[in-house]
C-alpha positions as CSV (number, residue, x, y, z in Angstrom):
1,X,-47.4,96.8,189.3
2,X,-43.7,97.6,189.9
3,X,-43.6,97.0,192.9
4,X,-45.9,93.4,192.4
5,X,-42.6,92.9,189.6
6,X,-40.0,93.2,192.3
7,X,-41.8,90.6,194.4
8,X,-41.5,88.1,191.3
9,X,-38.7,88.9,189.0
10,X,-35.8,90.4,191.1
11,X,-33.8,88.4,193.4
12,X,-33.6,87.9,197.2
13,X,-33.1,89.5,199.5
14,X,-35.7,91.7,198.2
15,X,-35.2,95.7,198.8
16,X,-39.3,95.9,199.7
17,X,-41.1,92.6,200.6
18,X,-44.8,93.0,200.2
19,X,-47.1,89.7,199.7
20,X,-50.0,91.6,199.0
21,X,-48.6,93.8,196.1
22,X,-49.5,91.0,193.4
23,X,-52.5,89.8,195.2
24,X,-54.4,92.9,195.2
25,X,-54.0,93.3,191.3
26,X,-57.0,93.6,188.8
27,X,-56.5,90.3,186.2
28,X,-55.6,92.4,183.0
29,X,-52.4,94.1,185.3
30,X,-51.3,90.2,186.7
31,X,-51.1,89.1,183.1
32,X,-48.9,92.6,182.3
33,X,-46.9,91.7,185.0
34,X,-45.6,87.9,183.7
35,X,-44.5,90.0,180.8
36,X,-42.4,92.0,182.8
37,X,-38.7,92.2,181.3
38,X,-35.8,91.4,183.1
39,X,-32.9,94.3,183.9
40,X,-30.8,93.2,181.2
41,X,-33.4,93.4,178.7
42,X,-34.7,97.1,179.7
43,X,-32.5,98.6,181.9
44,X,-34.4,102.0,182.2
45,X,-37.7,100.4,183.3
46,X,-35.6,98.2,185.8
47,X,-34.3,101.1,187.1
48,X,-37.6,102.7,187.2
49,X,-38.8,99.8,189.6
50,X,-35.6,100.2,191.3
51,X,-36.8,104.0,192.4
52,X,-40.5,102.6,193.2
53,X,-39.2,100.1,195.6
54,X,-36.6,102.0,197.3
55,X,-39.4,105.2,197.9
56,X,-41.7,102.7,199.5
57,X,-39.0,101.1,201.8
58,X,-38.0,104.5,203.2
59,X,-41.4,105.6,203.7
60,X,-41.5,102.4,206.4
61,X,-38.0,103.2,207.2
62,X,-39.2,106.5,208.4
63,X,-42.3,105.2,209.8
64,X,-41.0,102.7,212.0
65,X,-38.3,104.9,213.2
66,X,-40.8,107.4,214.4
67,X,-43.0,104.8,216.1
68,X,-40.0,103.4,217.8
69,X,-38.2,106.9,218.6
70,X,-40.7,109.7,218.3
71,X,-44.3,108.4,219.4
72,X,-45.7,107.8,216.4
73,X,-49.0,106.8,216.6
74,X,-50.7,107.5,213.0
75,X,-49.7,106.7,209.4
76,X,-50.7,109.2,206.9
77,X,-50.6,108.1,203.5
78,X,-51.5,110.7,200.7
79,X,-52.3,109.5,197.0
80,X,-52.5,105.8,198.4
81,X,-53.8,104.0,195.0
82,X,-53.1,100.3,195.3
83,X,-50.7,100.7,198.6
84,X,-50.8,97.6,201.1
85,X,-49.3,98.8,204.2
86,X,-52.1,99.0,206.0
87,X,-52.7,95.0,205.2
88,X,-49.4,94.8,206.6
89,X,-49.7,96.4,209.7
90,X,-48.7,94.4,212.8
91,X,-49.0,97.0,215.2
92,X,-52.0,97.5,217.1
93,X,-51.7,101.1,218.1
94,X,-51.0,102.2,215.0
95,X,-53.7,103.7,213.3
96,X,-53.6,104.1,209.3
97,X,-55.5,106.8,207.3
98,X,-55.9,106.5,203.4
99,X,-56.1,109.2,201.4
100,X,-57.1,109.3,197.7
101,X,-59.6,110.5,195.6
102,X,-63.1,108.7,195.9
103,X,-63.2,106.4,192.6
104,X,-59.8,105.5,193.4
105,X,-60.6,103.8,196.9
106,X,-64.0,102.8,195.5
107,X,-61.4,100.8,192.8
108,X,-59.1,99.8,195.8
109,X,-62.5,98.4,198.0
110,X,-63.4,96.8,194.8
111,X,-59.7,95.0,194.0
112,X,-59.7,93.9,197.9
113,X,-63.3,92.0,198.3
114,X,-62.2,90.6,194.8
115,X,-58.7,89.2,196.4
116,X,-60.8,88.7,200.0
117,X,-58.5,90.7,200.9
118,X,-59.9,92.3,204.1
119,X,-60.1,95.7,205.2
120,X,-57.6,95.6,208.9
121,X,-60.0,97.8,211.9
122,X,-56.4,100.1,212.3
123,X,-57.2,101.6,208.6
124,X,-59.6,104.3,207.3
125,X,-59.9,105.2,204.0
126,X,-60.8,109.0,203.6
127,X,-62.2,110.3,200.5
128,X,-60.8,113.8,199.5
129,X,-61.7,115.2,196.2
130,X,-59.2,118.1,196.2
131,X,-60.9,120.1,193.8
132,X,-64.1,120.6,196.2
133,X,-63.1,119.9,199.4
134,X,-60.2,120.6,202.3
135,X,-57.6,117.8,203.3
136,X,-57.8,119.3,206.8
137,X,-61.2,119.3,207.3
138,X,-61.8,115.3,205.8
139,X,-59.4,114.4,207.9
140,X,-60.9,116.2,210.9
141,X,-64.4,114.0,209.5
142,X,-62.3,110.8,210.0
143,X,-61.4,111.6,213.7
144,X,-57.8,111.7,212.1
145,X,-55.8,113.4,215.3
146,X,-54.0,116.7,215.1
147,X,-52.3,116.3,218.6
148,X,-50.6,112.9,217.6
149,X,-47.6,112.7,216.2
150,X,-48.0,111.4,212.8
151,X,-45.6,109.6,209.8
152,X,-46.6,111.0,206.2
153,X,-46.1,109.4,202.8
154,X,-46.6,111.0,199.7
155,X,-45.2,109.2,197.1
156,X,-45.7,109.9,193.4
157,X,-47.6,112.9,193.9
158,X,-45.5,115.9,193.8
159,X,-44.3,116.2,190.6
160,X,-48.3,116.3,189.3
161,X,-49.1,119.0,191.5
162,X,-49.2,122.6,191.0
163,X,-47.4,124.9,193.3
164,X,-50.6,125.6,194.8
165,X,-51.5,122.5,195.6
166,X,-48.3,121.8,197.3
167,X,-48.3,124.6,199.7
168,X,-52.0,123.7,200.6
169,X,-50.9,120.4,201.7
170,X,-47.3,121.5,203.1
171,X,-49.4,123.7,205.2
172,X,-51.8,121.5,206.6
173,X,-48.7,118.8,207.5
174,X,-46.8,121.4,209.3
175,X,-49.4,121.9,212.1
176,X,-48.8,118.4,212.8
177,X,-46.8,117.9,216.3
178,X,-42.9,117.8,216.5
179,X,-42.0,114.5,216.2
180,X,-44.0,114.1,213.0
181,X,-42.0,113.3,209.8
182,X,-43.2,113.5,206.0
183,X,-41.3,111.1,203.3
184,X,-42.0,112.0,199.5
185,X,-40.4,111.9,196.2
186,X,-39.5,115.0,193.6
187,X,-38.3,115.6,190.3
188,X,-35.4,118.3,189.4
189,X,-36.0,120.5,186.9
190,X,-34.7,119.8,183.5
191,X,-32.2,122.6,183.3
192,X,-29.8,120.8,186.2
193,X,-29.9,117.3,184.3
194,X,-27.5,115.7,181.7
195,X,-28.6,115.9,178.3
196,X,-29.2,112.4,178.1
197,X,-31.7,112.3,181.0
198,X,-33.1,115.0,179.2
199,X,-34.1,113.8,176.8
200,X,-35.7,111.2,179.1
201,X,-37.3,113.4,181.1
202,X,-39.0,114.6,177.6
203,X,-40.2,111.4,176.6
204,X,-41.7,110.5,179.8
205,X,-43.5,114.0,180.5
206,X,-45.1,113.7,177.0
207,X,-46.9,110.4,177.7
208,X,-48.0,111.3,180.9
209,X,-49.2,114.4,179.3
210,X,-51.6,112.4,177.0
211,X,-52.7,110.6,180.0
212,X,-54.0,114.3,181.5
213,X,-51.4,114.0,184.5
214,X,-48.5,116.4,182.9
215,X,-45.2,116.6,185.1
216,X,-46.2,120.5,186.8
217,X,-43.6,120.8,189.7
218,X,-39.9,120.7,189.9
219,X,-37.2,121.0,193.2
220,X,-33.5,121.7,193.5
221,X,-32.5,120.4,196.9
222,X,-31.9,124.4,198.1
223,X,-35.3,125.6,196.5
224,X,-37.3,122.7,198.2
225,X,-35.7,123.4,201.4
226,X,-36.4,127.2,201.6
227,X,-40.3,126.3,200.4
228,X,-40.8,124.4,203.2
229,X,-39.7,126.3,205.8
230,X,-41.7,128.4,205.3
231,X,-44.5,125.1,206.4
232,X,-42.4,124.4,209.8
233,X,-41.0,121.5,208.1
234,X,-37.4,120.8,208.0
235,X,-35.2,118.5,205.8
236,X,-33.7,115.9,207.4
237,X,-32.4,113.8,204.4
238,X,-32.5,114.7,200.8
239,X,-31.4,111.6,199.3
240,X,-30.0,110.7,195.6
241,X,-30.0,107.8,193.4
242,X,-26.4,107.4,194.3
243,X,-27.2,107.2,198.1
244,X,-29.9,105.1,197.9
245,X,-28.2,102.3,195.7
246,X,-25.7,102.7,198.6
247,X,-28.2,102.0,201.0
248,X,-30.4,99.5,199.6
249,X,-28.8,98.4,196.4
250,X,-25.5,97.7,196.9
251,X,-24.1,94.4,195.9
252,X,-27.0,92.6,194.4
253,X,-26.9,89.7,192.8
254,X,-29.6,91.0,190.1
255,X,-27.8,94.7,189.2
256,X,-31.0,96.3,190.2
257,X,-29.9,100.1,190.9
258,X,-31.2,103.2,190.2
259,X,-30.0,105.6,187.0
260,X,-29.5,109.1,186.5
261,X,-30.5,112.3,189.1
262,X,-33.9,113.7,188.1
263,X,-35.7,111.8,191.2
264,X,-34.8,112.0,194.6
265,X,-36.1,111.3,198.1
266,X,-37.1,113.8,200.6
267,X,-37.1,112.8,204.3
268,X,-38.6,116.0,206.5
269,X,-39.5,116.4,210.0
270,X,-42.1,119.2,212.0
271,X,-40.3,121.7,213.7
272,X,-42.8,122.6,215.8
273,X,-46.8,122.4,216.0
274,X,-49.3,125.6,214.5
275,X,-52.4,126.1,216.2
């Protein structure tokens, strides 16, 4: 829905064009969205939309870098809920695998035949329920290829998961080849933020708590780091909210930016393949 409000309420240039982000919407959600406030009404939730589009436009950042520079040849996309890249896809040899939980891409099927929105021959959806089954071996089921290099995106995930979780999918990513990158987003913990983010880090973890999806997993830049090394997988850009209103915020017309340091992006690359 954030990023469907960027498409209509924020101003152009736009940071992340996407013409299927409203489109794809259930009705209930397009009537949310008219009601969507502008930035000098509710600053915190513009700046919230602010983050959501700036994650998704690195994420493509990355990925077309790595098709251009590092043989890229799969998209992996991990948690995909409502995302439309796949729809968007111009390149041929570019082969997109979904990943998501089963009702959610039954939903997703569901939103798209309803929007006749149809599903593009470079995309498979693979259904992994995480609790019963292995990401490595569904993908293996999808003829998703371990030899190729492979751009990841894992956005809005990591902050749910449990340490456990992360390490299982870290591990699996890093037997990708070299040349393979991974974009996600994480949360610092609360000790390193300023009181007043504190405080909104507090409000925001006790609703998503009620929703059954409680904030589990906190970074500092050095602790992620040294946790995924030990996956093969190097940092290649950790970036703030003060380097990514430099990069994709600056001067707008709108004052879209981003607020506070609790979220940041993480750019990270394969050092080498496991077998």
């Amino acid at each position: 829905m954030r990023r469907a409000a960027h498409q209509l309420h924020d101003a152009h240039p736009l940071v992340f064009e996407d013409p299927f982000a409203v489109p794809i919407l259930p009705p209930d959600a397009c009537l949310e969205l008219q009601r969507t406030p502008d930035a000098s009404r509710k600053p915190f939730s513009a700046a919230l939309r602010a983050f959501m589009v700036c994650r998704a436009r690195f994420a493509e950042d990355v990925l077309a870098t790595g098709v251009r520079d590092h043989g890229v040849r799969q998209a992996l996309i991990l948690g995909a809920g409502l995302d439309t890249f796949a729809l968007r896809n111009a390149d041929p040899n570019l082969h997109v695998f979904e990943v998501d939980h089963p009702a959610t891409q039954t939903w997703k099927r569901e939103l798209l035949a309803m929007s006749k929105l149809p599903i593009p021959t470079t995309l498979t959806h693979v259904p992994v329920d995480f609790e019963r089954q292995s990401l490595r071996q569904q993908l293996l089921h999808a003829d998703f290829d371990f030899t190729v290099p492979t751009a990841t995106a894992w956005l809005g995930v990591v902050p749910y998961l449990t340490p456990e979780a992360f390490a299982a999918t870290a591990r699996v990513l890093g037997r990708l080849p070299a040349g393979s990158s991974l974009v996600f987003d994480y949360s610092q913990p609360r000790e390193v933020l300023s009181f007043t983010e504190q405080l909104m880090l507090d409000s925001l973890s006790a609703r998503v708590a009620l929703a059954d999806e409680p904030f589990q997993l906190f970074f500092t830049p050095q602790s992620l780091a040294e946790e995924l090394l030990r996956y093969d997988l190097q940092v290649v850009e950790d970036l703030d909210s003060d380097a990514l209103n430099a990069r994709y915020l600056a001067n707008r017309p709108d004052g879209l930016h981003l607020r506070g340091k609790a979220g940041r992006l993480c750019h990270v690359e394969v050092l080498h393949a496991r077998q």
